[in-house]
C-alpha positions, 0 to 999 in steps of 0.5 A: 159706559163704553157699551152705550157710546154709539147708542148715546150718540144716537139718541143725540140724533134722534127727532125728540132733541132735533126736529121735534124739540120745537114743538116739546118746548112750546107744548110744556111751555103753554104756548102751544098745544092747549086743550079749551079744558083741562082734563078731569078724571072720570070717577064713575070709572074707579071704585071708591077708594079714599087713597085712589081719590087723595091721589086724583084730587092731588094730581089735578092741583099738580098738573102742568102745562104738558100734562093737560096736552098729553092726557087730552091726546089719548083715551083714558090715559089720564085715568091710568095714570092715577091707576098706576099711581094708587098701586104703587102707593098701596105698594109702597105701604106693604114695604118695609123700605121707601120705595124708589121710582123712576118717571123717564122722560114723563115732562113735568113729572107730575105722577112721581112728584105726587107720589112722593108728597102724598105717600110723604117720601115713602116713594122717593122719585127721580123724573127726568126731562130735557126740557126746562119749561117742564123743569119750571113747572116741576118746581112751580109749587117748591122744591119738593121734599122727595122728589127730584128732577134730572135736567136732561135727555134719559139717556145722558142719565148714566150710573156715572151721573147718579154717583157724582151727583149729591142729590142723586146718588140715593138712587144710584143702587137701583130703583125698585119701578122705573116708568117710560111713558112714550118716551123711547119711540120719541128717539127711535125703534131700537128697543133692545138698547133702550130697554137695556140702557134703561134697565141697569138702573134696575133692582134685581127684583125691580119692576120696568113699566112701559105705556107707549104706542105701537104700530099693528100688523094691519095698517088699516086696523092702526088707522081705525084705532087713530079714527077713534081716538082723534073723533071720539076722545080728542074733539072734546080737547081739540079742534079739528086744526090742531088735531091736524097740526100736530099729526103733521108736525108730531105723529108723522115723525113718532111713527118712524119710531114706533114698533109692534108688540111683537117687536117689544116682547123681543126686547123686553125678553132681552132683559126680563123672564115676565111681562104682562100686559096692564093696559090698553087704550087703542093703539095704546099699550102699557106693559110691566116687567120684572125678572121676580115673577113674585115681586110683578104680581105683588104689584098687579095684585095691587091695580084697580079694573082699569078706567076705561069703556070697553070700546077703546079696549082691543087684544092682548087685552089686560093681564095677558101674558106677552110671551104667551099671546105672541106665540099665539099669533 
């Protein structure tokens, strides 16, 4: 781990275990930051499937505190969720072998603990978060069969942990997908590490998702996509103060540590040969790579149409190529 010492050290530094730890603990605590509804998925948006609605029905009796906040926050994220969740079930019932994920800094790890109950340990999930109020709210409903939980920030998840670690050394050879929902912006802009960091708990074949926010060329076309967000989504969840709150308290800070599309693709391409995008919500992207051109499509195939009107949808729309829309640009 000698190579990652100084980026340990930064992310000790960083404001998701410092100036924002505050508001991370309130939130997945419940006191603070609650919607006056909780969340529901819009069915009419997906197809009838009665996998995809086992998951949605599952995912709902498993949400925790921070879920209800996060999927109140952004357009349709909540939707996406179970979007991906219903690929990677479908994926993991084309697979001879259980199938491995890792939910990075995802709060209460909700999405993975599902997976791993309903596909009954076909999908076997770490998730990981420092926070022990998304800890308590992992093991609100029991210590799940297949599901496991790392108290602690990602980056203090090495290989040397998942060795020494009983529980864990299951997945010390490797995941077959490894999620990072928002979490690296929460730390800084220094993708290239964070990427790298993360994918060594890769399988060669493995397959990195990434759904994070990113900063545009055009500052008034980001605040545009914000305007959307914040009075045609977010009102339903929240009023107009708390909205304000925690742009203040929250959104100032994480912007400090967003990069733009093109910045990403440099650091994903770092570590992979493929990327495309999967998703889009405003200033919202969600990415998947894999050094196995074969291995991303199998799980691409397997994606429903995403769940979202048309309106909150903006290029590089869904199934782009990243390499190709940047040298577009």
């Amino acid at each position: 781990m000698q190579a990652f010492t100084d980026f340990i050290a930064e992310c000790d530094r960083g404001p998701r275990l410092n100036q924002l730890a505050g508001f991370f603990a309130e939130t997945a605590a419940g006191k603070a930051g609650m919607p006056i509804r909780r969340p529901a998925v819009d069915t009419r948006l997906f197809p009838y499937d009665a996998l995809l609605h086992r998951f949605v029905e599952l995912h709902s009796r498993r949400q925790g505190f921070f879920d209800q906040h996060y999927h109140s926050s952004i357009p349709y994220r909540l939707e996406e969720e179970c979007r991906m969740a219903h690929a990677l079930l479908r994926y993991s019932q084309l697979n001879t072998n259980d199938v491995l994920l890792y939910s990075l800094g995802t709060a209460e790890g909700t999405m993975a603990r599902s997976l791993s109950e309903l596909s009954r340990g076909s999908i076997r999930s770490l998730s990981c978060s420092p926070n022990a109020e998304n800890y308590k709210c992992f093991m609100a409903f029991g210590e799940p069969a297949h599901a496991s939980f790392f108290l602690g920030p990602f980056h203090r998840l090495t290989k040397e942990h998942l060795r020494s670690d009983k529980k864990l050394e299951p997945f010390s050879d490797g995941f077959d997908f490894i999620l990072e929902d928002t979490t690296f912006q929460m730390y800084s802009p220094n993708r290239p590490k964070q990427i790298e960091f993360v994918a060594q708990h890769l399988k060669a074949d493995g397959i990195l998702l990434l759904l994070e926010k990113f900063r545009a060329v055009d500052a008034g076309e980001y605040q545009g996509r914000e305007s959307q967000k914040d009075f045609g989504f977010k009102t339903h969840y929240f009023g107009t103060e708390e909205i304000a709150r925690k742009t203040k308290l929250v959104l100032t800070t994480m912007h400090d540590g967003q990069v733009t599309l093109a910045e990403m693709a440099r650091a994903v391409y770092a570590q992979f040969k493929h990327c495309v995008v999967t998703w889009n919500s405003g200033n919202f992207y969600g990415l998947a790579a894999s050094n196995s051109r074969e291995n991303l499509w199998r799980y691409l195939s397997l994606m429903v149409h995403p769940a979202i009107p048309f309106e909150y949808v903006y290029e590089p729309e869904p199934y782009t190529d990243l390499a190709r829309w940047v040298r577009g640009l």
